[in-house]
C-alpha positions as CSV (number, residue, x, y, z in Angstrom):
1,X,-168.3,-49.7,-263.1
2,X,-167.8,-46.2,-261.9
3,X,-170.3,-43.6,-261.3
4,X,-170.4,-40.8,-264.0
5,X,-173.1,-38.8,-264.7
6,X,-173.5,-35.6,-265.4
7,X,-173.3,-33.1,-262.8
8,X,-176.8,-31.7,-263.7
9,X,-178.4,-34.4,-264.5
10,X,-180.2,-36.2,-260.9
11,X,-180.9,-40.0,-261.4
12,X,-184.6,-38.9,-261.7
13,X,-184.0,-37.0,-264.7
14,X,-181.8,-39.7,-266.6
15,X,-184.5,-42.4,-266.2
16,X,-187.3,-39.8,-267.6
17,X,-185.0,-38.6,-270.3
18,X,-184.6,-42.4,-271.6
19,X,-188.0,-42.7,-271.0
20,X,-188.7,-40.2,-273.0
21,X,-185.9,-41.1,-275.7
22,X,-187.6,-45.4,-275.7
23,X,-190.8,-43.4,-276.7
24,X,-189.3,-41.0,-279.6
25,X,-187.7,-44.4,-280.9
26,X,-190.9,-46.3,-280.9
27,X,-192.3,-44.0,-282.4
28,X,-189.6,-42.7,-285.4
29,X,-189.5,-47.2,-285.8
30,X,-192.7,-47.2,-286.3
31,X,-193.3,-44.4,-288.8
32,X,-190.2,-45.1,-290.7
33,X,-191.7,-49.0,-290.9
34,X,-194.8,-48.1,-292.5
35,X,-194.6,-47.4,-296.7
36,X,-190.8,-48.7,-296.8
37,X,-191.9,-51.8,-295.3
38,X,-191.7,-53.3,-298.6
39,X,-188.2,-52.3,-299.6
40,X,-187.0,-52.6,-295.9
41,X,-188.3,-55.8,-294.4
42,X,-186.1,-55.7,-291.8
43,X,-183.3,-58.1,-290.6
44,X,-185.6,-59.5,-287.9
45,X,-186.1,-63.0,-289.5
46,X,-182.4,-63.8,-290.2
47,X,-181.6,-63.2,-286.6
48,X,-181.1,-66.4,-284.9
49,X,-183.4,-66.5,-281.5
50,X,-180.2,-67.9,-279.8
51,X,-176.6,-68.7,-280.0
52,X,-173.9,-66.1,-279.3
53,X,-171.6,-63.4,-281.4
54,X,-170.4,-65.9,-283.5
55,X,-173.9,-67.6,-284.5
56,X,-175.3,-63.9,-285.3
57,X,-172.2,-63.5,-287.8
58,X,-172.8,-66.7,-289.4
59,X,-176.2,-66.0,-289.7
60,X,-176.3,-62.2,-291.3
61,X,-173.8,-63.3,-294.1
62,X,-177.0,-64.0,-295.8
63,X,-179.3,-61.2,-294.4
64,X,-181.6,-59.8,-297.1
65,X,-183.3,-57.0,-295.2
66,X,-182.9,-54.4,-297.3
67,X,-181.7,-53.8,-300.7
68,X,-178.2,-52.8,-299.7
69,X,-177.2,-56.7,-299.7
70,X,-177.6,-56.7,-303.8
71,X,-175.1,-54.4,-304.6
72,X,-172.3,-54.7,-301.1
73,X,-169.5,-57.1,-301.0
74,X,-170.3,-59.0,-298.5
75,X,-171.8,-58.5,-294.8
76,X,-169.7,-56.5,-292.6
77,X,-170.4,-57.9,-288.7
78,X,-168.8,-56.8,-285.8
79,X,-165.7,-58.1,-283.9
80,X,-164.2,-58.4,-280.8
81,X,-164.7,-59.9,-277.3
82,X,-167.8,-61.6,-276.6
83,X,-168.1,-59.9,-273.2
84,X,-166.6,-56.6,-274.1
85,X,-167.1,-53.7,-271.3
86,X,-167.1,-51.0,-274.2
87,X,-169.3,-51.6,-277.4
88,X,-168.4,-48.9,-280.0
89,X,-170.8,-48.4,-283.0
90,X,-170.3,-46.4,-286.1
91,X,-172.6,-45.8,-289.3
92,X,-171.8,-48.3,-292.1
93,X,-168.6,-50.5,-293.5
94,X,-166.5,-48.5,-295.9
95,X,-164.8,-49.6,-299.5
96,X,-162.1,-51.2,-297.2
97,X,-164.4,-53.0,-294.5
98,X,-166.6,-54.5,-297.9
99,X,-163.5,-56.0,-298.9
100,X,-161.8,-57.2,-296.6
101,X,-165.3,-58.1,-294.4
102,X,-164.1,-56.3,-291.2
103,X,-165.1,-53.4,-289.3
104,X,-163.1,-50.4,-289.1
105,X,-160.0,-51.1,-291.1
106,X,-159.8,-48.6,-293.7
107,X,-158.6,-44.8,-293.3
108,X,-161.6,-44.7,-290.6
109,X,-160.1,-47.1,-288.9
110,X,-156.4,-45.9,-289.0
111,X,-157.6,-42.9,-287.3
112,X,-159.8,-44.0,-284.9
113,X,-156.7,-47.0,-283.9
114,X,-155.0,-43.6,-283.3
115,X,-157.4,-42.3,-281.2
116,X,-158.1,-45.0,-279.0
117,X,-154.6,-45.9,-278.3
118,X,-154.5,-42.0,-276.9
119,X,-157.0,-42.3,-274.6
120,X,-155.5,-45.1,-273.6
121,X,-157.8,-48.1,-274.7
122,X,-156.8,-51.4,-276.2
123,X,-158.6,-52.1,-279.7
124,X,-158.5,-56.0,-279.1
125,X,-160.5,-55.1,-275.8
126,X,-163.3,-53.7,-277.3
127,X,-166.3,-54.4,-279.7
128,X,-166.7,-52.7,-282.5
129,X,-169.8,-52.9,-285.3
130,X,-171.7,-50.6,-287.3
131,X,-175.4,-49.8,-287.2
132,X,-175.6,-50.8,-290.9
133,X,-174.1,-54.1,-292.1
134,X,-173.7,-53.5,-295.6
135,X,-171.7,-50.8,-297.9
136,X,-174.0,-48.3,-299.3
137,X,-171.9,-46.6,-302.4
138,X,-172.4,-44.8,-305.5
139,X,-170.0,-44.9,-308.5
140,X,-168.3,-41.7,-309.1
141,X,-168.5,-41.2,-313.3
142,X,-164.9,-42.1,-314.4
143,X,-163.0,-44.7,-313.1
144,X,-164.0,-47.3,-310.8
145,X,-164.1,-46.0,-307.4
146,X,-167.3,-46.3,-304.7
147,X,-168.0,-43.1,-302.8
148,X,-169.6,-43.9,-299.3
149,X,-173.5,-42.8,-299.7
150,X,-175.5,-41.7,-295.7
151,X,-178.1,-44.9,-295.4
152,X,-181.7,-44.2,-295.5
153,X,-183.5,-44.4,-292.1
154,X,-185.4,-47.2,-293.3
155,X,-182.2,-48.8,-294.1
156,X,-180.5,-48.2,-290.4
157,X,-184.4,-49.5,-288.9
158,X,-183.9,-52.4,-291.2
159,X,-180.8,-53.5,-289.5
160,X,-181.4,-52.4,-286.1
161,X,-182.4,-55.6,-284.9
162,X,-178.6,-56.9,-285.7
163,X,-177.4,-54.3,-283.6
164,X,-179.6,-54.9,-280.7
165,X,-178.9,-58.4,-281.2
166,X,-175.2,-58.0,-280.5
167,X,-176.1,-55.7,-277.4
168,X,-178.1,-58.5,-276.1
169,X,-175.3,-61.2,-276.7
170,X,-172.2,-58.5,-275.5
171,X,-173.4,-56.9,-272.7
172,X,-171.5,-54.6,-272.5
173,X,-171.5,-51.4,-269.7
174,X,-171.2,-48.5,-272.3
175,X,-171.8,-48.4,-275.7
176,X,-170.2,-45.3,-278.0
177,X,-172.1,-44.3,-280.7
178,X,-170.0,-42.7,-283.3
179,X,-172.1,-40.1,-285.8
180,X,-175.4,-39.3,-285.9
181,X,-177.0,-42.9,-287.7
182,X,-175.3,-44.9,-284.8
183,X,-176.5,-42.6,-282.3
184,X,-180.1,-42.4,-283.5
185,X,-180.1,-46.0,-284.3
186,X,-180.1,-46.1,-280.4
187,X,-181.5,-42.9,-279.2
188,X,-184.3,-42.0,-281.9
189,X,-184.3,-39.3,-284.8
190,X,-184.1,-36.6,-282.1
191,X,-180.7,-37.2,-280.5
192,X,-178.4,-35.0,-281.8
193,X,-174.2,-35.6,-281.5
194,X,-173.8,-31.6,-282.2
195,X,-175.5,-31.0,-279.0
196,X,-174.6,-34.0,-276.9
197,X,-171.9,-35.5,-277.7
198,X,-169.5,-36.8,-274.5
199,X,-173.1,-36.8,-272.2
200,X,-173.9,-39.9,-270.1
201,X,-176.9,-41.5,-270.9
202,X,-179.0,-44.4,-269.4
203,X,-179.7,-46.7,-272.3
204,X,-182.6,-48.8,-271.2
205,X,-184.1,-49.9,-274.5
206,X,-187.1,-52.4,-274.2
207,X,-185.4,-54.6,-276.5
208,X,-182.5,-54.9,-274.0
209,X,-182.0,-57.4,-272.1
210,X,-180.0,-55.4,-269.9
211,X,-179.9,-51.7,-269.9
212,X,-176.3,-49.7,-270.5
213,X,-174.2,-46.6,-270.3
214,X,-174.8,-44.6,-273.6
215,X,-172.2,-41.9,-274.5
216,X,-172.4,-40.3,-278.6
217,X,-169.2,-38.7,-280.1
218,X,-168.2,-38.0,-284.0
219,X,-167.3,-40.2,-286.6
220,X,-163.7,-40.8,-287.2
221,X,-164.5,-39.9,-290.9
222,X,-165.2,-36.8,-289.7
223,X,-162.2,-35.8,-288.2
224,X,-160.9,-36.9,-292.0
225,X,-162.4,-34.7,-293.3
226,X,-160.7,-31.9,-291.7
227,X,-157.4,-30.1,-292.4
228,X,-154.9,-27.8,-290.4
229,X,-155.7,-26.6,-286.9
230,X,-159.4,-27.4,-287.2
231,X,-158.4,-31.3,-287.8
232,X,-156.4,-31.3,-284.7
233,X,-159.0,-29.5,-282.6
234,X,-161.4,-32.2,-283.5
235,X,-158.9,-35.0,-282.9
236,X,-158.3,-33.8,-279.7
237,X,-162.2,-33.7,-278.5
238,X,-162.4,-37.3,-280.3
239,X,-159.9,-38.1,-277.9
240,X,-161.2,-36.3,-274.8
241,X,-164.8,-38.1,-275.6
242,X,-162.6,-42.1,-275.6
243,X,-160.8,-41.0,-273.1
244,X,-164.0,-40.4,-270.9
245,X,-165.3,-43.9,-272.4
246,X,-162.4,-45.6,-270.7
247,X,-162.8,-43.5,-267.4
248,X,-166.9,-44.1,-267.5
249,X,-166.1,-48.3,-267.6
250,X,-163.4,-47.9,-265.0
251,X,-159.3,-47.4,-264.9
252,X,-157.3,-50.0,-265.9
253,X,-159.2,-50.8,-269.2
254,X,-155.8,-50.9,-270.9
């Protein structure tokens, strides 16, 4: 994999700042474990000790971790190559994904297929998953549509340990975090996209088996969102940031 760091940032600094980061996320883990422990008892004992991508998906389709499995669909794993060089992680399933039990294949998805093909990276090279397995929704009052409701950070700790299960059996040389819970899934409570988006990061988690490339960047819901010129400013830095993914794993990921 190519070198790309930061042109600030010395190879001294990196390793104390994900020092530093591994401590904030210890930390945030342990405080958010403590009097939601009984609501959020985490994914840990449905994660098989061994076996590969597709054992883990067999296993979380009956993951009771947190209370999010009552009301979702079904479980919403991740897909793609066993040994992908790029990991890409986003927040939660959507109406779409709880339906159809994939990742990123509702409007989301649409526009982040758009993005990717831009920056010039194949979708069926990739692995993508979410931080949080299950659709968290709330009714709106007429009719029978689920709006998408932010998870709880006892609800992203409680299914943390499917995500760094995947890491473990992937491998992969950069994962890209997309919105804030993906990113501080990873990085702790203190990472913020706003401010770091498109950075370089060492991610050398103690519950790796390997450590990784780390690189945080939007949500494609968030681009969504948007209208006019402000929507193509921020599909063009979404773009930029997968465009630096690709360059950060090496040419020739297409």
């Amino acid at each position: 994999m190519q070198e790309a760091r930061h042109p600030l940032r010395t190879a001294k600094a990196v390793r104390g700042r994900s020092a530093r980061v591994s401590e904030r996320l210890e930390r945030s883990t342990r405080s958010a474990g403590g009097d939601m422990a009984a609501r959020h008892p985490g994914a840990q004992a449905w994660v098989p000790e061994t076996g590969g991508i597709t054992e883990l998906r067999k296993a979380a389709r009956s993951c009771e971790g947190c209370d999010l499995y009552r009301e979702a669909t079904q479980t919403v794993f991740g897909e793609g190559p066993a040994k992908a060089r790029l990991f890409l992680v986003g927040e939660q399933p959507g109406d779409v994904e709880d339906q159809e039990g994939e990742p990123f294949v509702g409007p989301a998805g649409r526009l982040l297929d758009q993005a990717l093909e831009e920056a010039g990276i194949e979708r069926s090279r990739i692995y993508l998953t979410n931080a949080v397995k299950h659709f968290k929704f709330e009714h709106v009052e007429r009719g029978n549509r689920r709006l998408h409701k932010k998870p709880t950070r006892g609800e992203a700790v409680a299914c943390r340990p499917w995500l760094i299960a995947e890491l473990n059996a992937v491998k992969p040389d950069l994962v890209v975090a997309l919105g804030a819970t993906a990113a501080q899934s990873l990085m702790g409570t203190g990472f913020r996209v706003s401010t770091q988006r498109g950075e370089l990061f060492d991610l050398d988690l103690a519950e790796l088996d390997e450590p990784c490339e780390f690189l945080a960047t939007v949500h494609p819901s968030a681009v969504i969102r948007l209208s006019g010129d402000d929507r193509d400013e921020a599909l063009s830095r979404f773009i930029a940031d997968l465009a630096k993914a690709a360059e950060t794993v090496g040419a020739g990921h297409r």
